[in-house]
C-alpha positions in Angstrom: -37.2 -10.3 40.2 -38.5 -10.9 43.1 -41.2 -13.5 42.1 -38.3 -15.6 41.0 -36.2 -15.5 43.2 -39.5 -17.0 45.6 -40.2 -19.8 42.8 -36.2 -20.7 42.5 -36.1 -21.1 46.4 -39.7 -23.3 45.7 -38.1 -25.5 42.9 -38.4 -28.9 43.2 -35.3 -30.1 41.5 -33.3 -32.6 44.0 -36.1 -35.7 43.5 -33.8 -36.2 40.5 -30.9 -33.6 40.4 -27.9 -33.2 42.4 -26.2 -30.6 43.7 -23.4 -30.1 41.8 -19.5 -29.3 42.8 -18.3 -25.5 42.4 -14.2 -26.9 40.9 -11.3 -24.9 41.4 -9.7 -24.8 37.9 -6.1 -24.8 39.4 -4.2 -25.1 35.7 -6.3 -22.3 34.3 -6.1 -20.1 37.3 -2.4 -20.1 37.4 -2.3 -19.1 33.6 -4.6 -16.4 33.9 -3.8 -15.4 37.5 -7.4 -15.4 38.4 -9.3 -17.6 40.5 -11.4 -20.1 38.3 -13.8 -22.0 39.6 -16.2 -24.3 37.3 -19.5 -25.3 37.8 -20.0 -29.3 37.3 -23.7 -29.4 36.0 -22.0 -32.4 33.7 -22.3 -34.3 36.5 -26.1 -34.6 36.7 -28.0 -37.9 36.0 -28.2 -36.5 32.7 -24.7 -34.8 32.0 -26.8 -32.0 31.5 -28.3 -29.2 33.9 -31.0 -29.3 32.1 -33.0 -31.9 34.6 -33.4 -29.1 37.2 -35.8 -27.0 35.1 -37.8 -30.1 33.2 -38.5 -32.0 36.6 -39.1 -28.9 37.9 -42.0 -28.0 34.9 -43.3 -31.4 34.8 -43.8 -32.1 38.5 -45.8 -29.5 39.0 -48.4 -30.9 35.9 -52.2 -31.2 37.2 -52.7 -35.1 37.6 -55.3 -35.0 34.2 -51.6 -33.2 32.2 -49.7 -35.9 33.6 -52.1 -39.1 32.3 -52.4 -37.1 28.7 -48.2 -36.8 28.8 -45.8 -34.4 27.5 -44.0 -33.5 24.8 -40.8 -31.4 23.8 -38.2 -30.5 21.3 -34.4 -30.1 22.0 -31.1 -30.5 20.8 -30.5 -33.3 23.3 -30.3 -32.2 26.6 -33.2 -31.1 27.7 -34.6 -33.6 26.2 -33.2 -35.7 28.1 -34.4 -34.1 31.5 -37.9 -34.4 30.2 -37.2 -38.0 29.5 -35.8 -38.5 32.8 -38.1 -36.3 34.6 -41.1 -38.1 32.8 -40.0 -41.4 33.5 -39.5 -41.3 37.4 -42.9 -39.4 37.6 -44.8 -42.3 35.0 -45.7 -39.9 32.2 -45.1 -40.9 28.7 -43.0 -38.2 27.0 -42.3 -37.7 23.1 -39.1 -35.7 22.5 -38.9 -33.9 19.0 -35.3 -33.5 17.9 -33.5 -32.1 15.1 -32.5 -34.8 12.7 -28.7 -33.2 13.4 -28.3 -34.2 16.8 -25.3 -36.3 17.9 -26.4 -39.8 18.1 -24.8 -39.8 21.7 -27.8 -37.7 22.9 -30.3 -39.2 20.8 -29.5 -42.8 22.1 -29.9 -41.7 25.6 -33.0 -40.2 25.2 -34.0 -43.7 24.2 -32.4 -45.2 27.0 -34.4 -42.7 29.9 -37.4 -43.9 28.2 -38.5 -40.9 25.9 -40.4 -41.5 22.4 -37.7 -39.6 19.8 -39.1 -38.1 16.8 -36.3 -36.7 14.7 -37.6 -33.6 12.5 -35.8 -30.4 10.8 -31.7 -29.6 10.5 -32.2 -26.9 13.6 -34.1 -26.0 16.7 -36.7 -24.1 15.5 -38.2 -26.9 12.9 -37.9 -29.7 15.6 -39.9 -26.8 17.7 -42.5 -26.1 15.0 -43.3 -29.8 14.6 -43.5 -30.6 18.2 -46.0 -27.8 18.8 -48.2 -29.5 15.9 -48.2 -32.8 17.7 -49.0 -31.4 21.0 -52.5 -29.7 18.9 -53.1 -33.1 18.0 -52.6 -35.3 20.8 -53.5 -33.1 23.8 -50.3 -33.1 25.0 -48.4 -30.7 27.3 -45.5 -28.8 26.0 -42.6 -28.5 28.0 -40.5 -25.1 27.2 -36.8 -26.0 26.9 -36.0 -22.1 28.4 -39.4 -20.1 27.8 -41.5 -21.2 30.9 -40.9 -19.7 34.4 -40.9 -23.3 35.8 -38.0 -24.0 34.0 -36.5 -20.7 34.6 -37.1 -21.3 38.0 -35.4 -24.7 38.1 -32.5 -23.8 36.4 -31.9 -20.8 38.7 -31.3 -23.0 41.8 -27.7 -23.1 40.2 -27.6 -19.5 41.7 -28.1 -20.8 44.7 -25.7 -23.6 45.0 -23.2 -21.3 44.1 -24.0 -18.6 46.6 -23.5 -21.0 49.1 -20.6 -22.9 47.5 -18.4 -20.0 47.4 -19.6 -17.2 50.1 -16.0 -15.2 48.9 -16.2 -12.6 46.4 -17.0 -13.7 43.5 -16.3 -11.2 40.4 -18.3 -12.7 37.4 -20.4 -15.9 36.5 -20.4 -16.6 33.3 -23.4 -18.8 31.7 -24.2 -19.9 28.5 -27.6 -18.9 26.5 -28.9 -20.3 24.2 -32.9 -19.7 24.8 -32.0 -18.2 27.6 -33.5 -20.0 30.9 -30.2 -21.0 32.5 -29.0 -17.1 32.3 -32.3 -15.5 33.5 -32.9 -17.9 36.3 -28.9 -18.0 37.8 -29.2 -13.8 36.9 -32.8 -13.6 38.8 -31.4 -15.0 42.2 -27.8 -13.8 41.7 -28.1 -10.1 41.1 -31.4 -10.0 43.9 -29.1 -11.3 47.0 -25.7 -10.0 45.5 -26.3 -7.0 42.8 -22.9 -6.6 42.3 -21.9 -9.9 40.9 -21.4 -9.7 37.3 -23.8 -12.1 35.6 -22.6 -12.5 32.0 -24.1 -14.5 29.2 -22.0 -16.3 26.5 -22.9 -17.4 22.8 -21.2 -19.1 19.7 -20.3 -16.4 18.1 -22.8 -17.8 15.0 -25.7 -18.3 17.3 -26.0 -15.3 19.1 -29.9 -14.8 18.9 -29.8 -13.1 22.5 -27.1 -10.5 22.1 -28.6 -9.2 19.0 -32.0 -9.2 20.3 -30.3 -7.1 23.7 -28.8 -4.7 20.9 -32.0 -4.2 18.8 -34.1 -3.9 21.8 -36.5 -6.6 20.5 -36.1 -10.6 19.8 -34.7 -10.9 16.5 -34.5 -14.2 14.2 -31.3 -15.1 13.1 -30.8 -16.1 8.8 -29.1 -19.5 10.2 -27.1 -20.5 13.5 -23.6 -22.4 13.6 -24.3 -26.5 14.9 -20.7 -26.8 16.6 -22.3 -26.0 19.7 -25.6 -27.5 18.9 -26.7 -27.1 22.9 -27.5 -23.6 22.3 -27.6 -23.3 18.4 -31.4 -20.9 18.6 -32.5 -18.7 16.0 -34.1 -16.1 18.1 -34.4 -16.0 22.2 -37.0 -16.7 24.4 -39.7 -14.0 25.0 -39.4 -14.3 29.2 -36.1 -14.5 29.0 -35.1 -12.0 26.6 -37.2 -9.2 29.2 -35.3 -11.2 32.3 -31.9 -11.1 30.2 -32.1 -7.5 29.0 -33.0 -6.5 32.3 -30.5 -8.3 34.6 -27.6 -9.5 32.7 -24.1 -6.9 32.8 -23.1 -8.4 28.9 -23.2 -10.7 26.5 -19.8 -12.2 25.0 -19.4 -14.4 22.1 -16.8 -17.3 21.4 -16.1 -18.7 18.1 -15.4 -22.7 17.5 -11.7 -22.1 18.5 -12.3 -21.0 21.1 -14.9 -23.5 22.3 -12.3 -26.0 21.3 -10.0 -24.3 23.6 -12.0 -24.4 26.5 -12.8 -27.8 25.8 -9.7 -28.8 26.5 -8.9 -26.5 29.7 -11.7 -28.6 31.3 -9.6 -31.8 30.8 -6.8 -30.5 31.5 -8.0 -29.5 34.9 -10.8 -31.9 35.8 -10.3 -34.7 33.1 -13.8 -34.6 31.8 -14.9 -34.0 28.2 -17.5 -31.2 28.0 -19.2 -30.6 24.9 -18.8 -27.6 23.2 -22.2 -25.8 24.8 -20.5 -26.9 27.9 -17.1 -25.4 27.7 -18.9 -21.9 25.9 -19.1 -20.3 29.2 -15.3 -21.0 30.3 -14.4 -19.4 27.0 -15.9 -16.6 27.5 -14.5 -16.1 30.7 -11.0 -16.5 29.4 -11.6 -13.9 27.1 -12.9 -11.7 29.8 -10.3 -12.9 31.9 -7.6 -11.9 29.3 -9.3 -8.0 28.8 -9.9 -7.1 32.2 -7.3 -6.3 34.1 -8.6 -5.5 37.3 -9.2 -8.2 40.3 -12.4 -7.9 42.7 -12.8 -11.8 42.9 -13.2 -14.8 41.4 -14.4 -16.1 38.2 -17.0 -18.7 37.7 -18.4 -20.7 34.6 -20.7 -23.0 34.5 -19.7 -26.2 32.6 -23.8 -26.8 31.6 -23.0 -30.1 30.1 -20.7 -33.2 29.0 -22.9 -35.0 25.7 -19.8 -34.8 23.9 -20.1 -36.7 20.5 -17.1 -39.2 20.4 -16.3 -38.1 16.9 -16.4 -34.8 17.3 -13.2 -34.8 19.3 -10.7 -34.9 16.1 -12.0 -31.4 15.3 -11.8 -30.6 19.1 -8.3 -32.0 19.1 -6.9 -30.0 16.0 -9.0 -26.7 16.9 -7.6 -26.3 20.1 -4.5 -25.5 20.5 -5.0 -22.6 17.8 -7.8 -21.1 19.4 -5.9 -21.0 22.8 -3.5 -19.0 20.6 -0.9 -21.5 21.6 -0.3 -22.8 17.8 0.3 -20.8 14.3 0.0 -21.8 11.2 1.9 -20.6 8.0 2.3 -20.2 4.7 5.3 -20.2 3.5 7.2 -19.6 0.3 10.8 -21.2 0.0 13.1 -21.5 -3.2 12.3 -25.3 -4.9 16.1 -26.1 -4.4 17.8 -29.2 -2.8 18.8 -27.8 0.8 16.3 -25.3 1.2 14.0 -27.0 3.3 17.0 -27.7 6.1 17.7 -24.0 5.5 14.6 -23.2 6.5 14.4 -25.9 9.5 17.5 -24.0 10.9 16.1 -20.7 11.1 12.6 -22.0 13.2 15.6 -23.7 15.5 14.2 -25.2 18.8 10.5 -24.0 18.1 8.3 -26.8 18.3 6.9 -27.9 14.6 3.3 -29.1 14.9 3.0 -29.7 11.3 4.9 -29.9 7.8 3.1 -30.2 4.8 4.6 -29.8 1.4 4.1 -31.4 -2.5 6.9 -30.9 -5.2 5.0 -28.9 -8.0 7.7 -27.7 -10.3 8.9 -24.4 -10.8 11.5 -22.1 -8.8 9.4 -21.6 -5.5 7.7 -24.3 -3.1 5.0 -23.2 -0.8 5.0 -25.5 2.8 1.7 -25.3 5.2 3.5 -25.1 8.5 2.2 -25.4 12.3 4.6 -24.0 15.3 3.7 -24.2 19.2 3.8 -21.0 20.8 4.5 -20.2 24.5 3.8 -16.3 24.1 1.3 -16.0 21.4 1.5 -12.0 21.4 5.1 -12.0 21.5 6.3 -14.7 19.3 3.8 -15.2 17.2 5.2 -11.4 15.3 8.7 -12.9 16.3 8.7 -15.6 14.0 6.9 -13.9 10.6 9.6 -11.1 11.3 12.5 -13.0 11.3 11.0 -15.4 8.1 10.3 -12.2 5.9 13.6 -10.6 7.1 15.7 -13.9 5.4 13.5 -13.7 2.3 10.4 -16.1 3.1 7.1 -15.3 2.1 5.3 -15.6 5.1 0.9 -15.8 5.4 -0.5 -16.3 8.7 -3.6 -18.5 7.8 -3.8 -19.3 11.5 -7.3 -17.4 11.4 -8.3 -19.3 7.9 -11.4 -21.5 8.1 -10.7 -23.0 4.7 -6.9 -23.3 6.0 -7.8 -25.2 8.4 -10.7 -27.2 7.7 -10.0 -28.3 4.6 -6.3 -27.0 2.8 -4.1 -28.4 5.7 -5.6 -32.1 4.2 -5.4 -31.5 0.4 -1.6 -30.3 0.1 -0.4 -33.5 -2.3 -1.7 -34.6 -5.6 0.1 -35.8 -8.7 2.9 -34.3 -10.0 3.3 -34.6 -14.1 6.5 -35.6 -15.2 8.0 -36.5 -11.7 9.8 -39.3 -12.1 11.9 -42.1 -9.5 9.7 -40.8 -6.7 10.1 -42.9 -3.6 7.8 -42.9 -0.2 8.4 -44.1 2.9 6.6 -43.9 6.2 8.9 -43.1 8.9 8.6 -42.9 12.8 10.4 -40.4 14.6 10.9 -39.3 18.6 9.0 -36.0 19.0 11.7 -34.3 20.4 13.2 -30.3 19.1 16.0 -31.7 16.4 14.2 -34.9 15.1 12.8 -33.2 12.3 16.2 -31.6 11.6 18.0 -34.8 11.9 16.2 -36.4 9.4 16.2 -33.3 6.5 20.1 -33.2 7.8 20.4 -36.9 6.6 18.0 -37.2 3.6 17.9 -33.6 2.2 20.5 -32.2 1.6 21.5 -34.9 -0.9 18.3 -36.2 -2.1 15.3 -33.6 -3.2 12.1 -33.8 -1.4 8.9 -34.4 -3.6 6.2 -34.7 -0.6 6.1 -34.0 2.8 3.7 -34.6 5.3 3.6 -34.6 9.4 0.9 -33.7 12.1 2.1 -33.4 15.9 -0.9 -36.3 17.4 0.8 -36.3 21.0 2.0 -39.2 21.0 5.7 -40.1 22.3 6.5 -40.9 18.5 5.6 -38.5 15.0 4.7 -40.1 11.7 6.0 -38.9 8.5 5.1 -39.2 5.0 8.2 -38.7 3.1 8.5 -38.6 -0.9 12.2 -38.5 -1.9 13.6 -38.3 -5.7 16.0 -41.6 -6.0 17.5 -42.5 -9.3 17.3 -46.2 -9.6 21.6 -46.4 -9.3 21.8 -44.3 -6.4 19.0 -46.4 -4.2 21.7 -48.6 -2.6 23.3 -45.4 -1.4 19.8 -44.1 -0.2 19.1 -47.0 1.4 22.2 -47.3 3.6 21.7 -43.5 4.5 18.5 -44.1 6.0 19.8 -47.1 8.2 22.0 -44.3 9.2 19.2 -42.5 10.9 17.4 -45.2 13.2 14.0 -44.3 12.2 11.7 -46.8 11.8 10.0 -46.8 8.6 8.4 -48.5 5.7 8.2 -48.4 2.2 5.0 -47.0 0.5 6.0 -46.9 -2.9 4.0 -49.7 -3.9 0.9 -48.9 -1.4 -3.0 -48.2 -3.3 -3.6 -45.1 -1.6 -0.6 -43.4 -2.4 -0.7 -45.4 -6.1 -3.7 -43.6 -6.4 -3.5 -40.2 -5.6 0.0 -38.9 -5.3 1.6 -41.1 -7.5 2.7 -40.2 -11.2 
């Protein structure tokens, strides 16, 4: 440990790297009555901590290395930190990435000068190939995680936040994916303050370190998760596995709901988007957080990066507020009658609906996929499916569901044989408690509803698609009814897409 702790105090880091704020999370830390702090890594050069422990590697390169260049394979953002790191010292530098990495990082790997080579769906294939080229070129391999350089660069962390926050400090929580960021913040951390809980985190489909701790041995995963492609490894590194299983009190594993989460508690409290190796470490202190009761000091996490894909954000968006446990999502079977669905309305009363979707099929029962906003996930949560299957609703919680909710929440419509003087209309509505109900008040109780569809987006207003079975005579009647309401809406009847797939 010791040798370390003299190479992290060595590192030469701040030519390019900056020393990074230590945030009080003051949303977070109210909800979990903890102190939170986060560490802002995502405000390096690179967005990425990841320049502390490449600049540190190549710097130290004998001048003949440096003229021959280097070469590396990442995810993104280490790569990047060899770019940078290469550029500013005049090396030429090939980066090897997999050909699944967000463009986002891949671009600015480009733009900090690096030579991309894209090879492999994972890691460990971009890895393989780059350690061919660097046999064939002469070139020098820079370890994202498995080179005590590196180590050494990304421990200086540890040392910011020793000094950042001299107060007692419970855990720090760090995500691993090779492993260099958690042995070198561990190395420093537990020499100067042993009882400081250092504590790794992993996507729960990635977690090549925690099973490697529990065999006593590096292990190689079948596959790993890409969600969090930052630290999606197969197996950890060799130094840092014997620095990890050494120094480091646990290992903790979030799943994508819980990234998603955490995602979101960042912007939420320092309006920036961290990508979901970023936010890993902040969701494993919330679960921490949330099982141990006792107080010795504050919480730490270190936000390792903000190379946030711009489309991944829609699955970030839905994701999260399930995986904070703050959203549920049923199943639920209700008799295929006119009124039933403002029946049902009336008994979730003020609760917040997040989503409605339904599709007439025929028969005596309809099943509707429905999303509620909870304030007290433990408590309410068992509330609500009570109080459904006590009036007679089959209830399914498919708020756990991956197929629920990547795929089923999308795909309740279709065609309907036989349905006939089917009507649909796009309507805006306030999103206020009651709007919903005003609206099945007005429309269905006199009219039977074929289709149903509605998302809660955050914005001021919700969008509805409505089907609604209107015989040609009674349209007139229907159509003063919904002037009635003061809804804005239009017509889809005639439109291609639903022409095309919904209608009969």
């Amino acid at each position: 440990m010791i040798d370390y702790v003299r190479r992290i105090l060595d590192a030469r880091v701040y030519d390019v790297a900056q020393q990074t704020p230590l945030d009080p999370m003051v949303r977070l830390s109210q909800r979990l009555d903890r102190p939170v702090l986060l560490k802002r890594e995502d405000l390096q050069p690179v967005f990425s901590f990841k320049i502390r422990g490449a600049y540190n590697r190549i710097s130290r390169l004998s001048p003949e290395a440096k003229a021959a260049g280097v070469i590396c394979a990442s995810a993104g953002n280490h790569a990047q930190g060899v770019a940078l790191s290469a550029s500013r010292l005049g090396i030429a530098a090939t980066i090897v990435m997999p050909i699944t990495t967000p463009r986002i990082k891949v671009e600015a790997v480009r733009y900090w000068g690096g030579k991309v080579v894209l090879k492999g769906d994972a890691f460990d294939e971009a890895y393989a190939h780059a350690r061919e080229l660097e046999r064939e070129q002469g070139l020098t391999f820079v370890h994202p995680y498995d080179d005590g350089d590196v180590i050494a660069g990304q421990g200086t962390i540890g040392v910011e936040i020793l000094h950042q926050h001299p107060d007692p400090i419970e855990a720090i929580f760090v995500p691993i994916g090779g492993g260099g960021l958690a042995a070198g913040i561990a190395s420093y951390v537990k020499f100067l303050r042993p009882e400081i809980k250092v504590i790794g985190v992993e996507p729960v489909d990635a977690a090549s370190m925690k099973a490697a701790i529990e065999a006593g041995e590096r292990v190689v995963l079948d596959r790993v998760g890409l969600f969090a492609d930052g630290v999606a490894v197969r197996q950890a590194g060799e130094e840092t596995f014997r620095v990890c299983r050494e120094l480091l009190d646990d290992v903790l594993v979030a799943d994508t709901d819980a990234m998603c989460a955490a995602i979101k508690d960042i912007f939420e409290d320092v309006r920036v988007l961290a990508e979901p190796a970023g936010a890993l470490s902040l969701a494993g202190l919330k679960a921490y957080a949330q099982a141990q009761p006792q107080r010795s000091g504050a919480l730490i996490a270190i936000n390792s990066g903000a190379n946030m894909n711009f489309d991944r954000l829609r699955h970030v968006a839905e994701r999260a507020e399930v995986g904070e446990a703050r959203e549920i999502l049923l199943a639920v079977t209700i008799p295929e009658e006119a009124g039933s669905y403002h029946r049902f309305i009336q008994v979730l009363g003020n609760r917040v609906v997040t989503e409605f979707n339904y599709r007439y099929a025929g028969g005596s029962k309809a099943h509707v996929f429905v999303g509620l906003k909870l304030a007290n996930a433990n408590r309410e949560k068992s509330e609500i499916i009570g109080e459904l299957e006590r009036l007679g609703y089959g209830v399914v919680d498919i708020s756990a569901n991956e197929t629920a909710k990547l795929h089923v929440r999308y795909m309740v419509g279709g065609r309907v044989p036989g349905l006939t003087d089917e009507i649909v209309f796009r309507f805006e509505f306030p999103e206020r408690p009651g709007a919903l109900l005003k609206f099945l008040t007005e429309v269905g109780l006199s009219w039977n509803i074929t289709l149903f569809h509605y998302r809660n987006h955050g914005a001021d207003y919700g969008r509805v698609l409505v089907g609604v079975q209107v015989p040609e005579g009674d349209k007139t009647r229907f159509e003063a009814r919904l002037a009635t309401l003061g809804y804005p809406y239009e017509d889809e009847t005639s439109n291609d897409a639903y022409r095309l797939f919904l209608g009969g």
